[in-house]
C-alpha positions as CSV (number, residue, x, y, z in Angstrom):
1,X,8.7,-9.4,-15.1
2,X,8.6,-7.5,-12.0
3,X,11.4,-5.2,-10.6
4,X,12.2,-5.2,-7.2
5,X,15.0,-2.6,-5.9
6,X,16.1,-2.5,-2.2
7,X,18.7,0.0,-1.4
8,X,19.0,1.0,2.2
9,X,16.8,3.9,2.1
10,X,14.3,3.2,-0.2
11,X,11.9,0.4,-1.5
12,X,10.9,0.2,-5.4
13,X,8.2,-1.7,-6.4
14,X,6.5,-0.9,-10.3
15,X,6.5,3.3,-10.1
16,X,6.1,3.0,-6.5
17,X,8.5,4.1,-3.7
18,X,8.8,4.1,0.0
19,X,11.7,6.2,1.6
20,X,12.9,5.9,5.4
21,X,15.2,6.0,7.8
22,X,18.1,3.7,7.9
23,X,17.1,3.8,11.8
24,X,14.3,1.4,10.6
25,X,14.7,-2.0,9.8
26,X,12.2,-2.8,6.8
27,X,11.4,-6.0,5.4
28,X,9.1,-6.0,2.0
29,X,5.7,-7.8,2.5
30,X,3.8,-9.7,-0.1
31,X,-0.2,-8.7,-0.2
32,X,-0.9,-10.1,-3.3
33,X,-0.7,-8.9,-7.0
34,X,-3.3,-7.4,-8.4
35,X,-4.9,-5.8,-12.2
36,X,-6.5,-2.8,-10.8
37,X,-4.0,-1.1,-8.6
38,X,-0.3,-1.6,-8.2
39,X,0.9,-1.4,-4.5
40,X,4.0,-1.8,-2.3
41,X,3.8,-3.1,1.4
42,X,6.6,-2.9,3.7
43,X,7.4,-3.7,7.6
44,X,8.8,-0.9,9.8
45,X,9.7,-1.8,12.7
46,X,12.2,0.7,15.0
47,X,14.7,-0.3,17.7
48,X,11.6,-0.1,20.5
49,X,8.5,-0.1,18.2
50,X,6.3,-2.5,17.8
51,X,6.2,-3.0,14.0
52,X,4.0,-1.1,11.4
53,X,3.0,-2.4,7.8
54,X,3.0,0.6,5.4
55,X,0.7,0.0,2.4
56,X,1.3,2.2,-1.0
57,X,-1.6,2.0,-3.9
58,X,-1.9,3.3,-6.6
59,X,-4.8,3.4,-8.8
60,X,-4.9,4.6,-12.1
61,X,-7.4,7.1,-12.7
62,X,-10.8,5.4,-14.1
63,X,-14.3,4.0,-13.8
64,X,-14.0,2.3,-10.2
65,X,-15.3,-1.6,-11.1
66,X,-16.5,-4.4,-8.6
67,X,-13.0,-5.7,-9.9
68,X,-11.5,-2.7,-8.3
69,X,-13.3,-3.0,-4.7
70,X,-12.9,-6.9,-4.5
71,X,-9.2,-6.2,-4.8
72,X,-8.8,-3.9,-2.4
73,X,-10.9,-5.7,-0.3
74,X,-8.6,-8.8,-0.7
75,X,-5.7,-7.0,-0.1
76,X,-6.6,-5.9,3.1
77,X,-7.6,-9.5,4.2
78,X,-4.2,-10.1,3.6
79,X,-2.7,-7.4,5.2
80,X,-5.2,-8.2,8.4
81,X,-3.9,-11.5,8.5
82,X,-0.5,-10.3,9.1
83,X,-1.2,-9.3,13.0
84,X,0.2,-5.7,12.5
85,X,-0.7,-2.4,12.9
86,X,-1.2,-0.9,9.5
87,X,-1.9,2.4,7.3
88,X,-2.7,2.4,3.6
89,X,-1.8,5.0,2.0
90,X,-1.8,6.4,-2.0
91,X,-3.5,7.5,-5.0
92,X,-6.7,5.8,-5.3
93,X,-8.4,8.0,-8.1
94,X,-12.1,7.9,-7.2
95,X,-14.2,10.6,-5.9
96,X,-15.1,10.7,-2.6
97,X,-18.3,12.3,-0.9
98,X,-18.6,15.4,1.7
99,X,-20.9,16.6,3.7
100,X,-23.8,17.9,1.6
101,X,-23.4,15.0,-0.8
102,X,-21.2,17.4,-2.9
103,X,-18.1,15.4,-4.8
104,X,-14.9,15.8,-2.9
């Protein structure tokens, strides 16, 4: 059973946690659940802003699997069909590449 907390300064969701401003009205957004990665989404949107879905991910560390990518690839479907600006951000535990084709 999932756990949801909402206390005016901070969104729980699994080990997850967003803080902000009690300036900003947030509203928890559903993207989906899903095997490979947990992840908490939430709308800010500020007195004059136009509003801003913040994505958190995390990824536990591992072999990265088709699973994996389709996942992520659905969730941002979802959060593209939502019509707002948006930044994911998190722990995605895979290896990136740099210049040089050294690992990151």
């Amino acid at each position: 059973m999932e756990t949801w907390i909402c206390q005016s300064v901070s969104f729980v969701r699994h080990k997850l946690i967003l803080v902000y401003r009690d300036t900003i009205n947030a509203t928890m957004v559903d993207v989906g659940n899903y095997t490979e990665f947990e992840s908490l989404a939430v709308k800010l949107t500020g007195r004059r802003s136009k509003a801003l879905v913040v994505v958190c991910v995390y990824r536990p560390p591992g072999t990265v699997t088709s699973t994996f990518t389709d996942q992520l690839s659905d969730m941002l479907d979802q959060i593209m069909l939502l019509g707002n600006r948006f930044v994911v951000v998190g722990d995605f535990n895979m290896l990136g590449d740099v210049a040089g084709g050294r690992p990151a």
